[in-house]
C-alpha positions as CSV (number, residue, x, y, z in Angstrom):
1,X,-12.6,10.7,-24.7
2,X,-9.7,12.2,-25.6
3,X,-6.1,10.8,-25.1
4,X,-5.1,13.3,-22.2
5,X,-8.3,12.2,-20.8
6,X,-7.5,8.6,-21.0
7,X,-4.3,9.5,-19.4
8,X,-5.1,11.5,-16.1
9,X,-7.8,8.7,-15.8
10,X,-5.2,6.1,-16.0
11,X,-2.3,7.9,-13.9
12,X,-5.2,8.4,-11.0
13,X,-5.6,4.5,-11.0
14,X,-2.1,4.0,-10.7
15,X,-1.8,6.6,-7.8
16,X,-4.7,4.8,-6.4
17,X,-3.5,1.1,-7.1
18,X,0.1,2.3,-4.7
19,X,-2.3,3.6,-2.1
20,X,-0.9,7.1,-2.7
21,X,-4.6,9.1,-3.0
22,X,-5.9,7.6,0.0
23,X,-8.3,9.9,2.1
24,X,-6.2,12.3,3.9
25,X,-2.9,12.5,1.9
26,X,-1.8,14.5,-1.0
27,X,-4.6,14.6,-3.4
28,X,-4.7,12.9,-7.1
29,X,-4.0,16.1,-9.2
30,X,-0.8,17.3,-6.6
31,X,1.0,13.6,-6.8
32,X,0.2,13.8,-11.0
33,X,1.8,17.2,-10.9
34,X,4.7,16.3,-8.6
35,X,5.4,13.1,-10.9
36,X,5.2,14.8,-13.9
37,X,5.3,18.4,-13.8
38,X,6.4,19.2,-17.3
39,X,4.0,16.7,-19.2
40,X,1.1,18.7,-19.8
41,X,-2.2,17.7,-20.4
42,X,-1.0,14.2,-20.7
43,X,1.0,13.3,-17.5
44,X,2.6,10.2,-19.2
45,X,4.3,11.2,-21.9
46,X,8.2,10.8,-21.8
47,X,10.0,12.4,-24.8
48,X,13.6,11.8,-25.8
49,X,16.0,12.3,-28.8
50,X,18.7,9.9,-27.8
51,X,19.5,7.0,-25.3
52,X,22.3,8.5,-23.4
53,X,24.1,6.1,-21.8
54,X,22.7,3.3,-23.7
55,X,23.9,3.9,-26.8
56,X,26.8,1.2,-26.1
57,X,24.5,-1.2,-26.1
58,X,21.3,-1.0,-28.3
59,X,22.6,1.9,-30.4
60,X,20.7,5.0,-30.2
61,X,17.0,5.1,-30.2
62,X,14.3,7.3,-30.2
63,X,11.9,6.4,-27.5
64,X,8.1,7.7,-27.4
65,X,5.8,6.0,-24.2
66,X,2.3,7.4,-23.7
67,X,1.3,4.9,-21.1
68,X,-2.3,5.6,-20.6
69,X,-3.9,2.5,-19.3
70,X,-7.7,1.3,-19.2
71,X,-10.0,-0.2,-16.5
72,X,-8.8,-3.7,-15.7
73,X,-5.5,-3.6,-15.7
74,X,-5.1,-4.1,-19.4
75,X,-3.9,-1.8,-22.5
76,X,-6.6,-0.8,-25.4
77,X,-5.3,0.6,-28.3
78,X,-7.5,3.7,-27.4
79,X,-5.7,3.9,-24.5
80,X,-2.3,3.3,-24.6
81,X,-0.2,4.2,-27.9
82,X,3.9,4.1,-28.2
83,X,5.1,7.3,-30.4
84,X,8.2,6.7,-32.7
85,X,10.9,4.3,-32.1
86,X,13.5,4.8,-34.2
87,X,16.4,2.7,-33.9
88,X,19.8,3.6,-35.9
89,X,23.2,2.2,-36.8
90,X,23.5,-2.1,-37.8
91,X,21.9,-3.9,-35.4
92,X,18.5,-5.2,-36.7
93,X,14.7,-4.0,-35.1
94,X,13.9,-8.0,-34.9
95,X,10.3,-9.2,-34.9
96,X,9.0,-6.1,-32.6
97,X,5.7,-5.1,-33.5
98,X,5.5,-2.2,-35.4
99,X,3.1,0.4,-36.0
100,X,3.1,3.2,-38.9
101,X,6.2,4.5,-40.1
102,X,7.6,1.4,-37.8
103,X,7.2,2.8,-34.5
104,X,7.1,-0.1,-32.2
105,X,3.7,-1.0,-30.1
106,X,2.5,-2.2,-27.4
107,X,2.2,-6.1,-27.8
108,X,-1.9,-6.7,-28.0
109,X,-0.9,-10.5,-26.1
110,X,-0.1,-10.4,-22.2
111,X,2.7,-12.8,-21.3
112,X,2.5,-14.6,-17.4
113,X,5.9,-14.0,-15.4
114,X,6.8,-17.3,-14.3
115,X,10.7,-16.7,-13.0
116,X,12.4,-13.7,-12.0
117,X,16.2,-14.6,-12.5
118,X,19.0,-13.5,-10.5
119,X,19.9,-11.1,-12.5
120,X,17.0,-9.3,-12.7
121,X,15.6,-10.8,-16.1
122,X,12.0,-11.6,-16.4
123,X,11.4,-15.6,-18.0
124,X,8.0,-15.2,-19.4
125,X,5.3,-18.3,-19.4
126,X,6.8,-20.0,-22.9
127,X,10.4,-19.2,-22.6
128,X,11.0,-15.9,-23.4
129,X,13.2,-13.6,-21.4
130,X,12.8,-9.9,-21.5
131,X,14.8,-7.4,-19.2
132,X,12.8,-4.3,-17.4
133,X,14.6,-1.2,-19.7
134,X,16.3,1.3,-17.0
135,X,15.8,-0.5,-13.8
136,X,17.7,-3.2,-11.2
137,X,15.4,-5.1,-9.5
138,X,15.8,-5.4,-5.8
139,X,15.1,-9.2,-4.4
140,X,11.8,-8.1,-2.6
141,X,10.4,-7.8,-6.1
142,X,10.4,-11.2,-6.9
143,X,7.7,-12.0,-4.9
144,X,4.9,-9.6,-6.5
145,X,6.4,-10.1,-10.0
146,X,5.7,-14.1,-10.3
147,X,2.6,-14.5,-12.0
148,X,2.0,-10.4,-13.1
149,X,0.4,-10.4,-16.4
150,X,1.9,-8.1,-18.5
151,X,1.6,-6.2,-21.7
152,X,5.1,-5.3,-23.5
153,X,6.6,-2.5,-26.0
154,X,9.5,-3.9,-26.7
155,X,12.6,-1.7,-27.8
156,X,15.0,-3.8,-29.8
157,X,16.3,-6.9,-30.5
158,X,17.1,-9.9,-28.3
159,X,20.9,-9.3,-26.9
160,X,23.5,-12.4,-27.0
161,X,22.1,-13.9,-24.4
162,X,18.7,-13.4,-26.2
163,X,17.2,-11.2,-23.2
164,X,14.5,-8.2,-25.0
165,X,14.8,-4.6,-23.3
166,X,11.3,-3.3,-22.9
167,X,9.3,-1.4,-21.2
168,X,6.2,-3.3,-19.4
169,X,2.7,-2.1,-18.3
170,X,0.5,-4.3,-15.5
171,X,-2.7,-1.5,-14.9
172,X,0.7,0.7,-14.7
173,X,4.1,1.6,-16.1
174,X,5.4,-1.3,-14.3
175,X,9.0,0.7,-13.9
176,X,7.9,3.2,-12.4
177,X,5.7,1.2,-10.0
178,X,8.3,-0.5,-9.0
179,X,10.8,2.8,-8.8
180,X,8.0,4.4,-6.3
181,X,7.6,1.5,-4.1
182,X,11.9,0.8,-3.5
183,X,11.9,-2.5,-5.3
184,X,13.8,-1.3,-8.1
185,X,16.6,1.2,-8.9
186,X,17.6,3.6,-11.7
187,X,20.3,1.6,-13.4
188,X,21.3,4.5,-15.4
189,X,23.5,2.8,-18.3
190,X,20.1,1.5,-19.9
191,X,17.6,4.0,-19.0
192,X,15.6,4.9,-22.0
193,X,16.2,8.6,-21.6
194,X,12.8,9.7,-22.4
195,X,11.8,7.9,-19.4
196,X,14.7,10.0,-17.0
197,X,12.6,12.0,-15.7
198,X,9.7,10.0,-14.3
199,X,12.2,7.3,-13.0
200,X,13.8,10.1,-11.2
201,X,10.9,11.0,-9.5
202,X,9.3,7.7,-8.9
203,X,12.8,6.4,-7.3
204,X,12.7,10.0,-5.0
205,X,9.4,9.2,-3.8
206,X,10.1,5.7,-2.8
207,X,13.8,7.2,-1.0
208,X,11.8,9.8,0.8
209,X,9.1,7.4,1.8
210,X,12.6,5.1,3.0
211,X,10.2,2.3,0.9
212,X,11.7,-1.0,0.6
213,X,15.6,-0.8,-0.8
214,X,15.7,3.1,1.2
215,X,14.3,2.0,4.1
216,X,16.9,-1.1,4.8
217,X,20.5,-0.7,6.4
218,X,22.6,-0.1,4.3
219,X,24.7,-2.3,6.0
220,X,22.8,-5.4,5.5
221,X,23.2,-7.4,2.1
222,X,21.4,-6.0,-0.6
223,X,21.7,-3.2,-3.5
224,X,23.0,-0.6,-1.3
225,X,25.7,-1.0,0.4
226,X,28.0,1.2,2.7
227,X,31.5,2.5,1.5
228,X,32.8,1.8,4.8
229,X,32.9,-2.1,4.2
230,X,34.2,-2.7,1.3
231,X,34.4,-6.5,1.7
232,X,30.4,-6.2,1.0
233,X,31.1,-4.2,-1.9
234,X,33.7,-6.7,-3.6
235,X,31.1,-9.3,-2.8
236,X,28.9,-7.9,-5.5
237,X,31.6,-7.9,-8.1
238,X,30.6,-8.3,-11.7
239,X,27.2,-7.2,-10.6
240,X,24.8,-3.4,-10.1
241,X,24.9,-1.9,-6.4
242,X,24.6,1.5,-4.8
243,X,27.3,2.2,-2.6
244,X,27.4,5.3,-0.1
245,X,29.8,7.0,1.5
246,X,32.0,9.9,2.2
247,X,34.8,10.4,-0.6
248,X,38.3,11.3,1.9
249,X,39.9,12.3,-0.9
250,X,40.4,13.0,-4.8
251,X,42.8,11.9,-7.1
252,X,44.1,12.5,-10.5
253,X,46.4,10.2,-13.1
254,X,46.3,11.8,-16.7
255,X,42.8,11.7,-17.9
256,X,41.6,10.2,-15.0
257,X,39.7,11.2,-11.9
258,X,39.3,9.2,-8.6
259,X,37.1,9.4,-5.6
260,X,38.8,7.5,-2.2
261,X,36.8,6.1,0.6
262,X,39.0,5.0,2.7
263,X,43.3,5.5,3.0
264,X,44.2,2.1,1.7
265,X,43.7,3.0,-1.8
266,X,44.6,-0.9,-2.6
267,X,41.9,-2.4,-0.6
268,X,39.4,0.4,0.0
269,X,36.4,1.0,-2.4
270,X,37.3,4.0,-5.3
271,X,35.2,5.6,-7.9
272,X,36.7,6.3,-11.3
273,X,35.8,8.8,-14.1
274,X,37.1,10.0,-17.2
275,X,38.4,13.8,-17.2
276,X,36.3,14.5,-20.5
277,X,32.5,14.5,-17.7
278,X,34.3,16.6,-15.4
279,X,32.3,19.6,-17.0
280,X,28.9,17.6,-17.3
281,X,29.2,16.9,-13.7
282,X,29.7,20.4,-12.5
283,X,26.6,21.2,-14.8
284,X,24.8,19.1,-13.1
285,X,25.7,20.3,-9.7
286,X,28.2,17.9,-8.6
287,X,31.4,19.6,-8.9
288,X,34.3,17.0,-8.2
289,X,36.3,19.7,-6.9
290,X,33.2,19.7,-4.1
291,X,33.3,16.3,-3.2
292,X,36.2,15.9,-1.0
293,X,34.5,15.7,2.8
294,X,31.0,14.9,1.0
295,X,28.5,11.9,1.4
296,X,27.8,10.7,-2.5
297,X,25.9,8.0,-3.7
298,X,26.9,5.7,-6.8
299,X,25.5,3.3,-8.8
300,X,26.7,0.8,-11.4
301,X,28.8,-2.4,-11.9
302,X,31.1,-3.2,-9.0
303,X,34.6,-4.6,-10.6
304,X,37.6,-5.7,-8.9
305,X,40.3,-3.4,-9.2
306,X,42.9,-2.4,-6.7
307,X,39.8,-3.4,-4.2
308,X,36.1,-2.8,-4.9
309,X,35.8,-0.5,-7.8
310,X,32.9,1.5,-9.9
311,X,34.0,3.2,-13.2
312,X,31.1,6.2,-14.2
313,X,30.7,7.2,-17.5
314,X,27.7,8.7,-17.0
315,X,26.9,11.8,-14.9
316,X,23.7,10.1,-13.9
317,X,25.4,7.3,-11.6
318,X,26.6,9.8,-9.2
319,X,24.7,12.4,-6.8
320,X,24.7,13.7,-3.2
321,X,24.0,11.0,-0.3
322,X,23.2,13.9,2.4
């Protein structure tokens, strides 16, 4: 059977697994082409050339995932390969497992989650801590993650705190999964960006759907928050949210930009960005000038800074709320 084979086979098991190609909804081959409509014969297969946003952190690095995964739940290697991950600059590969020409692969062992952390980090049966690459974890995804077996490609080495980004497979891309079903968000700053586009799909799905995180208030405590109270929003300082609301008006100070939320610019929640992504942003559709009057929706680190504050540095934590 050939690889593309292996991978609509796979993808169709997923769909099924999330009760999405139930009799009497969108059929198998429409949801494939509506989650990946640019992957070709092989659905899966995220390309990229650099990490975008996460080059702060784990340097760049050149991510391949074919995730096509066999009958039980598991990963063969005839049915699930990782392309070519190159990683550049000083920081060391550490003790990945590596494939030819040292692309990393997926780990043939599964490790047992025994504690999700409040951060979002996954402790693994023996100790070992690994972060989910690209994604927050929402607190309702605690419950289906204790005891998920899973099978890891891990991207590079442990951070200070000794934490492993990867990506992790349980019968499915397990970001994605959990992306589709509103227990996870994008967290854009450590997206692997060959896995942008599926994320961004997965994540519309679930909003549409108003699954889990979408379909709360976002007035009650949680990842997404409301603009409006910005109390709530300083109460997640030092930590990821989504917070909505209208922008009342725009700002500028030298090479800085500012979205308002409210008139008490000291105590009110603001957004911040550097002059220099005006241009990507108004490639991208979301013209600053525009913004004034508009519902938005951004995502990232909440700090303390004349009130609740977000700083984006990437064009991918902002977008339309309406």
């Amino acid at each position: 059977m050939t690889g593309a084979a292996h991978s609509r086979i796979a993808l169709a098991k997923y769909l099924a697994a999330m009760g999405e190609s139930r009799s009497g909804s969108r059929s198998g081959d429409a949801l494939r082409d509506r989650l990946y409509p640019s992957a070709g014969a092989c659905p899966a297969v995220l390309r990229s050339d650099s990490m975008g946003g996460w080059r702060r952190r784990l340097h760049r690095l050149t991510v391949v995932c074919l995730v096509a995964v066999a009958a039980g739940g598991s990963i063969s290697s005839g049915a699930a390969q990782a392309g070519p991950c190159e990683a550049t600059g000083t920081k060391p590969a550490g003790n990945r497992p590596q494939g030819e020409g040292g692309a990393p692969v997926w780990e043939e062992a599964a490790f047992r989650v025994s504690e999700v952390l409040a951060d979002g980090t996954l402790e693994l049966a023996g100790g070992r801590k690994v972060t989910l690459a690209g994604v927050y974890l929402d607190a309702a995804a605690r419950q289906i993650l204790i005891g998920l077996e899973l099978r890891l490609l891990v991207l590079d080495a442990p951070d200070r705190w000794g934490k492993v980004p990867v990506l992790a497979a349980a019968g499915h891309l397990l970001q994605v999964h959990l992306l589709a079903e509103g227990l996870a968000a994008i967290w854009p700053a450590y997206q692997p960006a060959g896995c942008a586009e599926a994320y961004a799909r997965a994540e519309a799905l679930a909003r549409q759907a108003k699954k889990g995180l979408w379909g709360r208030s976002n007035l009650l405590p949680g990842l997404r928050l409301d603009a409006r109270d910005p109390q709530a929003v300083l109460a997640r300082n030092g930590r990821f949210a989504i917070v909505e609301g209208r922008v009342e008006s725009l700002g500028k100070a030298r090479d800085t930009r500012y979205l308002n939320f409210g008139g008490r610019w000291a105590t009110d929640f603001t957004v911040t960005f550097s002059s220099s992504i005006e241009g990507q942003l108004a490639a991208k559709g979301m013209d600053p000038m525009r913004m004034e009057g508009s519902r938005v929706r951004v995502r990232g680190v909440v700090l303390e800074k004349d009130g609740p504050h977000i700083e984006v540095t990437d064009p991918a934590q902002i977008e339309w709320a309406n």
